[in-house]
mmCIF entry with sequence, helices, sheets and N, C-alpha, C, O atoms, coordinates in Angstrom:
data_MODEL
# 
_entry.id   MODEL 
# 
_entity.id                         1 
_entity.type                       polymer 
_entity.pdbx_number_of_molecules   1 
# 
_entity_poly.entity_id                      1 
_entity_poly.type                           'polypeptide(L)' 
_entity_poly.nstd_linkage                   no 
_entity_poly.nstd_monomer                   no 
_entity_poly.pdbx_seq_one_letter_code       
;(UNK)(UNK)(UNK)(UNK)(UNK)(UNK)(UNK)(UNK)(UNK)(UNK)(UNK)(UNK)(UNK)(UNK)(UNK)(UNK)
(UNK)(UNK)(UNK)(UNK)(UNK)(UNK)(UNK)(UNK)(UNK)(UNK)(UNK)(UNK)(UNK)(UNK)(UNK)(UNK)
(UNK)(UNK)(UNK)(UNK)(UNK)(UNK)(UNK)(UNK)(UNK)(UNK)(UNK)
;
_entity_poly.pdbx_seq_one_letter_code_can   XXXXXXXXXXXXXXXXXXXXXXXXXXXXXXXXXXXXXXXXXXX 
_entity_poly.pdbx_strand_id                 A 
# 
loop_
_entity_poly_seq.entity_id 
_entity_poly_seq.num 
_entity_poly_seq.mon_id 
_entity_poly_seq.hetero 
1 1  UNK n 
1 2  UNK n 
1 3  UNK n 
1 4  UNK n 
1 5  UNK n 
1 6  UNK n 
1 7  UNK n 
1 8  UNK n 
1 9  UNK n 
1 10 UNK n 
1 11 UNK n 
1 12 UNK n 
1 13 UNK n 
1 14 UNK n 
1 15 UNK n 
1 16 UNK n 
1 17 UNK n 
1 18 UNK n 
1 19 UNK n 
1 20 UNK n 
1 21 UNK n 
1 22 UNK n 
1 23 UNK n 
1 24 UNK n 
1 25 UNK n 
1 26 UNK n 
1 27 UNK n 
1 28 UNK n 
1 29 UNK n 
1 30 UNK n 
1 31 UNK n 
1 32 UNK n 
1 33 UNK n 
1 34 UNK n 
1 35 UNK n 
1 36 UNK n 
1 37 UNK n 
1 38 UNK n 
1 39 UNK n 
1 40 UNK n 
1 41 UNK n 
1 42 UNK n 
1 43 UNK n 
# 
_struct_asym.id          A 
_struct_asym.entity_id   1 
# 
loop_
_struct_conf.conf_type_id 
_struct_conf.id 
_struct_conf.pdbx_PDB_helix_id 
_struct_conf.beg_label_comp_id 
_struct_conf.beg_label_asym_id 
_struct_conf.beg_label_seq_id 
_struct_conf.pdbx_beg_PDB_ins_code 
_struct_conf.end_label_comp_id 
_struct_conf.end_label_asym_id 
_struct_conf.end_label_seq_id 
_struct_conf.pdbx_end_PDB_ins_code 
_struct_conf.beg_auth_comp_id 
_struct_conf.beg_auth_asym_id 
_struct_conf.beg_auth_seq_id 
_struct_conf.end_auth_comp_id 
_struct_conf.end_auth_asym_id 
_struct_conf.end_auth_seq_id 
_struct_conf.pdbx_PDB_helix_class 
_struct_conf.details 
_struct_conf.pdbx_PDB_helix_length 
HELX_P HELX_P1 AA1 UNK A 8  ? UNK A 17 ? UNK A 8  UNK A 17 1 ? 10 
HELX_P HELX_P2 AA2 UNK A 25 ? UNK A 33 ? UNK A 25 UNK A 33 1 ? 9  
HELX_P HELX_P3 AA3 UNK A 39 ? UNK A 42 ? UNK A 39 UNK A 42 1 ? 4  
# 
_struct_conf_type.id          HELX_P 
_struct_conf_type.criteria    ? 
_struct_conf_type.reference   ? 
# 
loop_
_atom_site.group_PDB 
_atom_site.id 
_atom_site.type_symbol 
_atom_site.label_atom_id 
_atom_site.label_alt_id 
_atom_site.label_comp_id 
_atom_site.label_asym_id 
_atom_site.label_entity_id 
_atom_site.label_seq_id 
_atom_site.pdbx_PDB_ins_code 
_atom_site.Cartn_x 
_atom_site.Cartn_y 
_atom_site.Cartn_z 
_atom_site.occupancy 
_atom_site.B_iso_or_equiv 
_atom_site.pdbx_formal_charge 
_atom_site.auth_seq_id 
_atom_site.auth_comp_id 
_atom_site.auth_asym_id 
_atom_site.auth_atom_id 
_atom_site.pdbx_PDB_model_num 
ATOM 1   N N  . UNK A 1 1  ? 75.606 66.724 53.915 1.00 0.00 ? 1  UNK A N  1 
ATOM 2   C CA . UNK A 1 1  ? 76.141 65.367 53.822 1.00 0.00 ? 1  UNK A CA 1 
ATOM 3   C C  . UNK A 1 1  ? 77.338 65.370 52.870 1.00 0.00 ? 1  UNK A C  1 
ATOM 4   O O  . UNK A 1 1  ? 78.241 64.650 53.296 1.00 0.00 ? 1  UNK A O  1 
ATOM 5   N N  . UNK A 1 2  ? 77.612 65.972 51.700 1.00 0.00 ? 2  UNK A N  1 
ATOM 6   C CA . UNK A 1 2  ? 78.377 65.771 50.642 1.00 0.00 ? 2  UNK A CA 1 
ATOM 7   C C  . UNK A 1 2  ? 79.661 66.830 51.118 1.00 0.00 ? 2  UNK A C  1 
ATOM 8   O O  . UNK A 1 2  ? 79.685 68.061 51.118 1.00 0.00 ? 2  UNK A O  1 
ATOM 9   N N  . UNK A 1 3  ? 80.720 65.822 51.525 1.00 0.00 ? 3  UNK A N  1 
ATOM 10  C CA . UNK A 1 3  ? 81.754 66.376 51.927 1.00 0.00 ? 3  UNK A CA 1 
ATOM 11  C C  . UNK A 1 3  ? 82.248 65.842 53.215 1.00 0.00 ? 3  UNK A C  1 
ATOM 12  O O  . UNK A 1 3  ? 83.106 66.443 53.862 1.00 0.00 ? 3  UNK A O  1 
ATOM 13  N N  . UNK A 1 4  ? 81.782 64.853 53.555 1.00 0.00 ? 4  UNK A N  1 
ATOM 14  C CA . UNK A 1 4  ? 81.921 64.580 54.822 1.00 0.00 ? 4  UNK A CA 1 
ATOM 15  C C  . UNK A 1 4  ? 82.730 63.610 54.971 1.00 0.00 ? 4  UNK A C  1 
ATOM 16  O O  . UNK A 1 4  ? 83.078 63.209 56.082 1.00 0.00 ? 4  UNK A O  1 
ATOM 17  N N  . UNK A 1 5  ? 83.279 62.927 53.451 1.00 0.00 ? 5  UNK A N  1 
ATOM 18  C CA . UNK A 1 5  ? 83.281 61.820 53.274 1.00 0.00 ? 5  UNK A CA 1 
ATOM 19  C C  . UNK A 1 5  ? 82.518 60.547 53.048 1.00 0.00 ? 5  UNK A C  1 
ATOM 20  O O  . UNK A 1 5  ? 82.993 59.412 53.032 1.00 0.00 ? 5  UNK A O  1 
ATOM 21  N N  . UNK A 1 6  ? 81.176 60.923 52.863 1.00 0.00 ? 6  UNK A N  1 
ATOM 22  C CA . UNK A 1 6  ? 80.601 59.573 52.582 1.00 0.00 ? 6  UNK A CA 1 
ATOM 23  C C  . UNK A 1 6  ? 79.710 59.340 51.391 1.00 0.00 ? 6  UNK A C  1 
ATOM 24  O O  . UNK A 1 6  ? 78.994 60.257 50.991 1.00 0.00 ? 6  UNK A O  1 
ATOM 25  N N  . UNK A 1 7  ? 79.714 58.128 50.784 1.00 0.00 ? 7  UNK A N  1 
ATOM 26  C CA . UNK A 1 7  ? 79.550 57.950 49.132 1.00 0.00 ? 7  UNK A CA 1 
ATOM 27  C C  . UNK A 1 7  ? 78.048 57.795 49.282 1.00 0.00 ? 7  UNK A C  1 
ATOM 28  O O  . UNK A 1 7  ? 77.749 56.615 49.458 1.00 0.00 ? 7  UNK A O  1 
ATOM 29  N N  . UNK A 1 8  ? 76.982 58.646 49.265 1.00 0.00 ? 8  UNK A N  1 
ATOM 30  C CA . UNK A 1 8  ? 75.821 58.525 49.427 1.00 0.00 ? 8  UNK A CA 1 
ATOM 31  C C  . UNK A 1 8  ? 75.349 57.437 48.416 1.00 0.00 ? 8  UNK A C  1 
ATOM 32  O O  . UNK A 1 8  ? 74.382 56.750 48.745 1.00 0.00 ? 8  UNK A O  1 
ATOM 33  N N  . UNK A 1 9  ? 75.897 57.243 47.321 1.00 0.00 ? 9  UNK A N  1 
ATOM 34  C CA . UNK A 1 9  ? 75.247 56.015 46.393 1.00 0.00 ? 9  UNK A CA 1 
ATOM 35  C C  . UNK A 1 9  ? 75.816 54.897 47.479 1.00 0.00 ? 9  UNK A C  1 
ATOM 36  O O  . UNK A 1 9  ? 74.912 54.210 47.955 1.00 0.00 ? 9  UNK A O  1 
ATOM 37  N N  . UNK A 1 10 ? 76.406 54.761 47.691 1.00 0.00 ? 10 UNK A N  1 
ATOM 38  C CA . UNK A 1 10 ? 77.211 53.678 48.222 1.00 0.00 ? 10 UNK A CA 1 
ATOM 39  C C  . UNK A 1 10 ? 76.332 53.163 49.128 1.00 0.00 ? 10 UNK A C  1 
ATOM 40  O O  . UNK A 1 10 ? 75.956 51.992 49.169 1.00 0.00 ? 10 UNK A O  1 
ATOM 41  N N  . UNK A 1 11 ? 75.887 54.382 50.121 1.00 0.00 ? 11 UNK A N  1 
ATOM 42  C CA . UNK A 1 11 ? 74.993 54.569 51.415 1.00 0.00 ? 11 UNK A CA 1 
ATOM 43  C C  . UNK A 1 11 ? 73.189 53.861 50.768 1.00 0.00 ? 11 UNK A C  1 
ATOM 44  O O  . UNK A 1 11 ? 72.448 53.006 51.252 1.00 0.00 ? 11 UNK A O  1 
ATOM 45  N N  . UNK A 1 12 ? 73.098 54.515 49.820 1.00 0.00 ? 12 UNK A N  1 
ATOM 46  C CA . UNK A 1 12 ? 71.693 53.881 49.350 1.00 0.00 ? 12 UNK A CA 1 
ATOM 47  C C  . UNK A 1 12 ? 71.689 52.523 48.837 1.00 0.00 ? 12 UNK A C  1 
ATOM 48  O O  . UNK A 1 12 ? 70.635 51.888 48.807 1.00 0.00 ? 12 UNK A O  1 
ATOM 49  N N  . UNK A 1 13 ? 72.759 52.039 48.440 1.00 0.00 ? 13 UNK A N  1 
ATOM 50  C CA . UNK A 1 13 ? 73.000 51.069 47.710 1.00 0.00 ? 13 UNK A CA 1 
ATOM 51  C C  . UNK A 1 13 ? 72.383 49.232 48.928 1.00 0.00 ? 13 UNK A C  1 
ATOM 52  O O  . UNK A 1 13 ? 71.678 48.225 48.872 1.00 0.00 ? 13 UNK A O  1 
ATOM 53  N N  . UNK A 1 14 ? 73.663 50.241 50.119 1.00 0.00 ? 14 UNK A N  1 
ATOM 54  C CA . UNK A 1 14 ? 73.466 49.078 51.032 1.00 0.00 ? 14 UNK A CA 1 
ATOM 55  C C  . UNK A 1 14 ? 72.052 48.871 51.797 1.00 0.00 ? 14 UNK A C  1 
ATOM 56  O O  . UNK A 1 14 ? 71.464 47.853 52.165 1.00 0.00 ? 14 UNK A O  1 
ATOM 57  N N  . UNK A 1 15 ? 71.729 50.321 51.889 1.00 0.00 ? 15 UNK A N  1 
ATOM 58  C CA . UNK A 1 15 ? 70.138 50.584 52.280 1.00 0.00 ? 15 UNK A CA 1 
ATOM 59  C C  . UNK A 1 15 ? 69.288 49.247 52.162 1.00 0.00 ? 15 UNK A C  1 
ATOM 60  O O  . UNK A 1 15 ? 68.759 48.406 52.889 1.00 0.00 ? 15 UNK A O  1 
ATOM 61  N N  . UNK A 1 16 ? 69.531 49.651 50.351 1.00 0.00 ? 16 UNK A N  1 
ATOM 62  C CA . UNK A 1 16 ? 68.304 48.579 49.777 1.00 0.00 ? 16 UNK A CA 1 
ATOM 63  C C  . UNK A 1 16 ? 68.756 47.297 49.979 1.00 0.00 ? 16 UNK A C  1 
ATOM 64  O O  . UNK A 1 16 ? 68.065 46.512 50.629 1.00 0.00 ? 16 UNK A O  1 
ATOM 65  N N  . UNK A 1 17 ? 70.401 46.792 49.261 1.00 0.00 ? 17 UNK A N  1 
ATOM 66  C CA . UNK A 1 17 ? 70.466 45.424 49.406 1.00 0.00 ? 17 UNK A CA 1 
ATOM 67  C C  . UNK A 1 17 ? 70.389 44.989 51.055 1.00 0.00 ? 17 UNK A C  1 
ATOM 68  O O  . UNK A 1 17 ? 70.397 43.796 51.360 1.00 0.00 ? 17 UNK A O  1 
ATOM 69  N N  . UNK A 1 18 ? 70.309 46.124 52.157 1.00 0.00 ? 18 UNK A N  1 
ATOM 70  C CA . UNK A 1 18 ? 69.865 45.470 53.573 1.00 0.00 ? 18 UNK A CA 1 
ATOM 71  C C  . UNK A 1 18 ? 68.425 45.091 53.912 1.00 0.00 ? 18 UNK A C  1 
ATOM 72  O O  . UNK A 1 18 ? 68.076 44.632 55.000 1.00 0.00 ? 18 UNK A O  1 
ATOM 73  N N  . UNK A 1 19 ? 67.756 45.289 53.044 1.00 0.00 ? 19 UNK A N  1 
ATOM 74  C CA . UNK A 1 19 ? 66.178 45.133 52.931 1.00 0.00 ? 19 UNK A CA 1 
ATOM 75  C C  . UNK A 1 19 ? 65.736 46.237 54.272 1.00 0.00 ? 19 UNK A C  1 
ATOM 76  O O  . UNK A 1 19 ? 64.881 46.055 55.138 1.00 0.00 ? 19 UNK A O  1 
ATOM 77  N N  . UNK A 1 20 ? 66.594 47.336 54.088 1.00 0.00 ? 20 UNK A N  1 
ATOM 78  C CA . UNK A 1 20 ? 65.912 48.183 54.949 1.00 0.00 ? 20 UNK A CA 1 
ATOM 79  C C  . UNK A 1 20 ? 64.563 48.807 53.716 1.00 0.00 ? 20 UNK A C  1 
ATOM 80  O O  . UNK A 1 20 ? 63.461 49.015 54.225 1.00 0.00 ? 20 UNK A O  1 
ATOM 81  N N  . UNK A 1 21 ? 64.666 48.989 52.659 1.00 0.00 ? 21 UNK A N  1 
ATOM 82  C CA . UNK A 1 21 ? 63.550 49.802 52.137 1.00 0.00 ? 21 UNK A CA 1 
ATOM 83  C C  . UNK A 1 21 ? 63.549 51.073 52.795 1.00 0.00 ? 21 UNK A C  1 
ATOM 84  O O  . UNK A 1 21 ? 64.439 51.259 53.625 1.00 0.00 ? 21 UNK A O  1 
ATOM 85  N N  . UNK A 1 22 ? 62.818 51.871 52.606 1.00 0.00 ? 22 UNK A N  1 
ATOM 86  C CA . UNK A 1 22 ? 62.872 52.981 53.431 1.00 0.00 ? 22 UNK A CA 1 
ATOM 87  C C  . UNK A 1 22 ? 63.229 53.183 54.527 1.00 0.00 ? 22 UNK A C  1 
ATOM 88  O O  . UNK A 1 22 ? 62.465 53.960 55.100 1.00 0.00 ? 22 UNK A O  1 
ATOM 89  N N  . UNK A 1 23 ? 64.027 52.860 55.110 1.00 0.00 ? 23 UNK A N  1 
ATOM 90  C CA . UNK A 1 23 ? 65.369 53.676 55.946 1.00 0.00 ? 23 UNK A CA 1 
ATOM 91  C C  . UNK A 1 23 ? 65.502 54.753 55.104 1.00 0.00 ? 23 UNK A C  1 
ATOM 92  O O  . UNK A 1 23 ? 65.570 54.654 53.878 1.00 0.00 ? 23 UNK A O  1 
ATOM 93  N N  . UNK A 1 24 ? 65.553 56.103 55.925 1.00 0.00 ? 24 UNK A N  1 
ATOM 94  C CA . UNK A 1 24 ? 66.094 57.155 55.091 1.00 0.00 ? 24 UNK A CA 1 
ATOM 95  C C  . UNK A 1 24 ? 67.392 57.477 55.398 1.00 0.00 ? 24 UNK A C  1 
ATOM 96  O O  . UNK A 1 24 ? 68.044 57.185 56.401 1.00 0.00 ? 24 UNK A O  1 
ATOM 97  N N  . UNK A 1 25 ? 67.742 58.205 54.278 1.00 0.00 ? 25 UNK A N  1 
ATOM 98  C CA . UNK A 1 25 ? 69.529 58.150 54.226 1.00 0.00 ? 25 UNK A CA 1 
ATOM 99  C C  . UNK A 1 25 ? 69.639 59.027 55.853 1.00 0.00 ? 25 UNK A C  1 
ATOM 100 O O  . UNK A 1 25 ? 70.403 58.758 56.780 1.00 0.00 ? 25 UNK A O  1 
ATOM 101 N N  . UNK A 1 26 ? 68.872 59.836 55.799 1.00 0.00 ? 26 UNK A N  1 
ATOM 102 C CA . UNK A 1 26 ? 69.131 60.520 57.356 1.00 0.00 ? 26 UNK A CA 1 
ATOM 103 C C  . UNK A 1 26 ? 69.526 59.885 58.526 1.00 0.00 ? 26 UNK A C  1 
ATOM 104 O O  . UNK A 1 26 ? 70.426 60.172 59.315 1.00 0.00 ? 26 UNK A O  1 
ATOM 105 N N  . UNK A 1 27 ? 68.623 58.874 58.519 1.00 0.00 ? 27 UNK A N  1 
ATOM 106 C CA . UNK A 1 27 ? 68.728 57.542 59.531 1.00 0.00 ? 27 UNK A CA 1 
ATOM 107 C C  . UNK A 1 27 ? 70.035 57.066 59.609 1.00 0.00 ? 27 UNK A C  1 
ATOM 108 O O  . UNK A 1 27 ? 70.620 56.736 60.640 1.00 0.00 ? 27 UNK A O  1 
ATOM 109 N N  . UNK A 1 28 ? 70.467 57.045 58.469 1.00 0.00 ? 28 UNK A N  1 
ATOM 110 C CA . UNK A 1 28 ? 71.462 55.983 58.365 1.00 0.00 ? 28 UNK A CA 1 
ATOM 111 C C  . UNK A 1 28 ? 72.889 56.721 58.877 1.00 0.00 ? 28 UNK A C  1 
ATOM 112 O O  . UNK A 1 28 ? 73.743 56.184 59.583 1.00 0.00 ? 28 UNK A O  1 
ATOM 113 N N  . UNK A 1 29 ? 72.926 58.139 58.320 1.00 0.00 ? 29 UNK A N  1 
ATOM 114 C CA . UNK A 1 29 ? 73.823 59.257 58.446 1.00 0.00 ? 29 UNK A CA 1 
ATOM 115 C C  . UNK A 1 29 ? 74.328 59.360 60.191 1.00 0.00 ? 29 UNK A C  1 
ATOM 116 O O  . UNK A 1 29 ? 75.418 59.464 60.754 1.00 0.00 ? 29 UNK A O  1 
ATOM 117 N N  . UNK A 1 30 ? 72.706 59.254 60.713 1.00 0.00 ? 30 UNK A N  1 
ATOM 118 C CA . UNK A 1 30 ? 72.471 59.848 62.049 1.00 0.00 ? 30 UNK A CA 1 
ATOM 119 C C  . UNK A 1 30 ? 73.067 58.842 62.551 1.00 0.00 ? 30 UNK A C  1 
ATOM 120 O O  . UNK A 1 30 ? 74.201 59.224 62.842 1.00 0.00 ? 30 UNK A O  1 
ATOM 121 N N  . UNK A 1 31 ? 72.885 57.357 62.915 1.00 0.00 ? 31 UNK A N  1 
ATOM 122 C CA . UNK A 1 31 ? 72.969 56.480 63.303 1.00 0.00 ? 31 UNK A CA 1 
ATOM 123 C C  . UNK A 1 31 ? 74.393 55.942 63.217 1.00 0.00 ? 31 UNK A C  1 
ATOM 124 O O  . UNK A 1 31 ? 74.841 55.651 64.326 1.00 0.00 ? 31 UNK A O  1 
ATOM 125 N N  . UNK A 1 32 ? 75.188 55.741 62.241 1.00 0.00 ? 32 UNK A N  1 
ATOM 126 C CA . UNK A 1 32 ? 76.385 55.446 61.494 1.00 0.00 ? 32 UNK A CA 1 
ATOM 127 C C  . UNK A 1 32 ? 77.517 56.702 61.481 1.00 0.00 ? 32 UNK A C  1 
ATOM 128 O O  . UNK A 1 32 ? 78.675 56.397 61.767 1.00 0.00 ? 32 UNK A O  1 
ATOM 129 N N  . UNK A 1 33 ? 77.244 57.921 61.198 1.00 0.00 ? 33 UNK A N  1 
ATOM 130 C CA . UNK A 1 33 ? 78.166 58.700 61.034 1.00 0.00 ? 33 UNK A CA 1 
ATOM 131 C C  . UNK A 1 33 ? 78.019 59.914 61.732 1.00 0.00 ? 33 UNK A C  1 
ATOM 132 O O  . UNK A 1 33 ? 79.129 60.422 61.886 1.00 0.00 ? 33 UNK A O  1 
ATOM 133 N N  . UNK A 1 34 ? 76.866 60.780 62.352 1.00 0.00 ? 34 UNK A N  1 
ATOM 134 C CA . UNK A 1 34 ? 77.056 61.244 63.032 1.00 0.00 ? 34 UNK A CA 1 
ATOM 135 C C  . UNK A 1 34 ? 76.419 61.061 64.312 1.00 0.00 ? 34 UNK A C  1 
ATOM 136 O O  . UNK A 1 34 ? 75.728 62.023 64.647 1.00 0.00 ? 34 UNK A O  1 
ATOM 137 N N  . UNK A 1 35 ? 76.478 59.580 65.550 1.00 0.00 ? 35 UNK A N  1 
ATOM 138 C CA . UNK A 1 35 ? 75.504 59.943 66.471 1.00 0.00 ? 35 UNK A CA 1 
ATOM 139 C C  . UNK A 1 35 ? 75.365 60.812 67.664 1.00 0.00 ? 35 UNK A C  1 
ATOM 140 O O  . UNK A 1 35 ? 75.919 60.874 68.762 1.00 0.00 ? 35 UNK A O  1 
ATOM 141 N N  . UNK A 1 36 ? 74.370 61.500 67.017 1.00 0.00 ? 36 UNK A N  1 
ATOM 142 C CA . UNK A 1 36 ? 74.090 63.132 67.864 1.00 0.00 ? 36 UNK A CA 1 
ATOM 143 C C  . UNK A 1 36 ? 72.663 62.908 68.459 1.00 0.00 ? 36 UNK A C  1 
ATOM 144 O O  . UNK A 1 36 ? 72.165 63.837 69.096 1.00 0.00 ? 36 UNK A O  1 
ATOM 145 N N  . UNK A 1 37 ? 72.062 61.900 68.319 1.00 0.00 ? 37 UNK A N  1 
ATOM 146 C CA . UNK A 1 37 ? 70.811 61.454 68.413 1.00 0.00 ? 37 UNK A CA 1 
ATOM 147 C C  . UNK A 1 37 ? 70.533 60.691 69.931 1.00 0.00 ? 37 UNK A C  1 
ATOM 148 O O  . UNK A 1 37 ? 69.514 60.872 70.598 1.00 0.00 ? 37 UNK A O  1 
ATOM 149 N N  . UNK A 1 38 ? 71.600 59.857 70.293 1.00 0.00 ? 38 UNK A N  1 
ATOM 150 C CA . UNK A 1 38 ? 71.401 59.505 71.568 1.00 0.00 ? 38 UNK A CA 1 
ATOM 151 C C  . UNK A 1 38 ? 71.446 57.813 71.518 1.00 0.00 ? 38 UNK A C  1 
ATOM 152 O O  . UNK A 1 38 ? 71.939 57.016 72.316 1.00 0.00 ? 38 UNK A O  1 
ATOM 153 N N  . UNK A 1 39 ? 70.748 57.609 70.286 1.00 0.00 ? 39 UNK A N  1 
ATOM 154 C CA . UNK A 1 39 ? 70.332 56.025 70.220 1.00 0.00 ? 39 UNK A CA 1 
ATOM 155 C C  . UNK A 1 39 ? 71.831 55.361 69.679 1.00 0.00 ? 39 UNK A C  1 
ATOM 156 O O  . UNK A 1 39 ? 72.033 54.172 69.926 1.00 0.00 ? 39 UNK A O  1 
ATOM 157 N N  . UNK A 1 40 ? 72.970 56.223 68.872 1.00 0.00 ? 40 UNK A N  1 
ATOM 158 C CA . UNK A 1 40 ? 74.693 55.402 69.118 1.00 0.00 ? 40 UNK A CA 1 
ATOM 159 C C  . UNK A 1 40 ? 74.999 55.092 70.178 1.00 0.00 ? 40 UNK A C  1 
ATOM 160 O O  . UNK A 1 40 ? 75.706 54.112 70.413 1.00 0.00 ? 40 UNK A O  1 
ATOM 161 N N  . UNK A 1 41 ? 74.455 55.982 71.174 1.00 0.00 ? 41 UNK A N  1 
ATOM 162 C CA . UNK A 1 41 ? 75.160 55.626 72.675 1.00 0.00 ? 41 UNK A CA 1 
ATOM 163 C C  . UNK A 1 41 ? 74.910 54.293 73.357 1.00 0.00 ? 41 UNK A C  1 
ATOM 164 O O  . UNK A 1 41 ? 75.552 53.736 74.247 1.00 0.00 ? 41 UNK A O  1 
ATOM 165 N N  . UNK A 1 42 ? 73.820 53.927 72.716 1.00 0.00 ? 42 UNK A N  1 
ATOM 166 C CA . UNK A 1 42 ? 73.216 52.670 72.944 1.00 0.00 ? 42 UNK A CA 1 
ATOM 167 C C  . UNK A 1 42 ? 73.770 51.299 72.510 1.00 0.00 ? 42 UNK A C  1 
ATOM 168 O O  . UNK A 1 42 ? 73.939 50.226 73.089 1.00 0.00 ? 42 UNK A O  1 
ATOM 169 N N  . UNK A 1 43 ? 74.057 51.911 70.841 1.00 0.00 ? 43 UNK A N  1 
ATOM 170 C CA . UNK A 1 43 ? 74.691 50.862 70.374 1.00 0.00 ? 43 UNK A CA 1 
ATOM 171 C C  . UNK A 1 43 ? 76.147 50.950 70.822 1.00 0.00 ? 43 UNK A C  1 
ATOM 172 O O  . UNK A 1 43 ? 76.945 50.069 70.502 1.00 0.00 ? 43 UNK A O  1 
# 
């Protein structure tokens, strides 16, 4: 993750104030910055 460009505090920060709670940063990575997962295609 570190190098990719993205401010992982930044990333946890919004986590919580989104009332995701445990969302893991992975999730968020996967979903937002790299989707390789299938479920971006969706969005």
């Amino acid at each position: 993750i570190e190098g990719e460009g993205i401010d992982v505090k930044e990333v946890e920060r919004a986590i919580e104030n989104g009332g995701g709670g445990r969302h893991s940063l992975d999730e968020v990575v996967v979903g937002e910055y790299i989707p390789a997962r299938g479920e971006a295609d969706g969005a």
